[in-house]
C-alpha positions in Angstrom: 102.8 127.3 86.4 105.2 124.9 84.8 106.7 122.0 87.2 111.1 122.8 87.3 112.2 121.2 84.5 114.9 118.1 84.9 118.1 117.8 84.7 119.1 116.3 81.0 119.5 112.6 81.4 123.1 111.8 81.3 124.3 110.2 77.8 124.7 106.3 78.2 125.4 103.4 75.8 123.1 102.0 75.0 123.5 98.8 77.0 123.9 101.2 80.0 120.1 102.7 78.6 118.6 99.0 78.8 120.4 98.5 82.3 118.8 101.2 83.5 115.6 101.1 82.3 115.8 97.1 83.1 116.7 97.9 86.8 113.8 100.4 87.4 111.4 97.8 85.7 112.4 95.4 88.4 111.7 97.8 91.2 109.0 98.6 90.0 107.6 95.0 89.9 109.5 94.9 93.3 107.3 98.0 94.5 104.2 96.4 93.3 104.5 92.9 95.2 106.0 94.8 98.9 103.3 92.9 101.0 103.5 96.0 103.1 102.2 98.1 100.3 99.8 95.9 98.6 96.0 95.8 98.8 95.7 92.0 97.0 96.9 88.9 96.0 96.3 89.8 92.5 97.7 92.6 92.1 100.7 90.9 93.6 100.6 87.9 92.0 100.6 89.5 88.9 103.7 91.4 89.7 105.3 88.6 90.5 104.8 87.3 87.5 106.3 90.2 85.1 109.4 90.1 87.8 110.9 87.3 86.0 110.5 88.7 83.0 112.1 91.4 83.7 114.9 90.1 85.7 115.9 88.2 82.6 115.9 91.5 81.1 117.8 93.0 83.4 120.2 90.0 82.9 120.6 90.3 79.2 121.6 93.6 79.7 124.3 93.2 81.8 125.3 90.4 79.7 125.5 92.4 76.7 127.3 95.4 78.7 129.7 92.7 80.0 129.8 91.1 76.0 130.9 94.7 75.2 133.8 95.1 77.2 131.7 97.2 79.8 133.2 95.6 82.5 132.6 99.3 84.9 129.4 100.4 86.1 129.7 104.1 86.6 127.9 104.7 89.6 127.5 108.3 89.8 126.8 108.5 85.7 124.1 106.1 86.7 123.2 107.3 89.8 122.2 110.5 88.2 120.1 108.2 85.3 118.0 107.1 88.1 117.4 110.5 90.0 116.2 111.7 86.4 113.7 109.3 85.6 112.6 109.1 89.5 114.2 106.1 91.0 114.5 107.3 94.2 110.9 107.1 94.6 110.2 104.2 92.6 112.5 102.7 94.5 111.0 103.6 97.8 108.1 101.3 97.2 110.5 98.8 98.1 110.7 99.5 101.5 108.5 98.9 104.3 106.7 102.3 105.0 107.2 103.9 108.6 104.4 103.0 111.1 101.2 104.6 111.4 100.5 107.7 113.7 104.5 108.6 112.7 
């Protein structure tokens, strides 16, 4: 059986593409250092280190978007870029799970 296929991603500019994609990098990293989450240092030092990176990623993007005249983030448009390429849990490794024995 096949898994139920997504919704299309919504069409972006391409400077709203890198946002995106720049963003969920950065959670990602995010995700990866949550001392809540983690198992080592490593691991989360590591992380740490590809956060900048992609911060000033995530900055050039919104730079060029803002260079462009984008000067409006479209929140549901991108909202709905996010639920497609899973951000709502990518971005739930960002938060400090629920006790244990709940």
């Amino acid at each position: 059986m096949l898994p139920p296929e997504l919704p299309p991603l919504p069409a972006l500019t391409r400077a709203e593409a890198e946002f995106i994609d720049s963003y969920l990098d950065v959670v990602d990293q995010l995700g990866r250092i949550n001392p809540a989450r983690g198992s080592d240092t490593y691991g989360a030092l590591r992380a740490a280190q590809a956060l900048v990176a992609r911060a000033a990623e995530l900055r050039d993007a919104l730079t060029l978007m803002h260079a462009r005249g984008e000067d409006r983030l479209h929140a549901g448009t991108l909202a709905t870029a996010l639920r497609v390429l899973d951000g709502e849990r990518r971005a739930g490794r960002v938060t400090v799970p629920p006790p244990a024995g709940n």
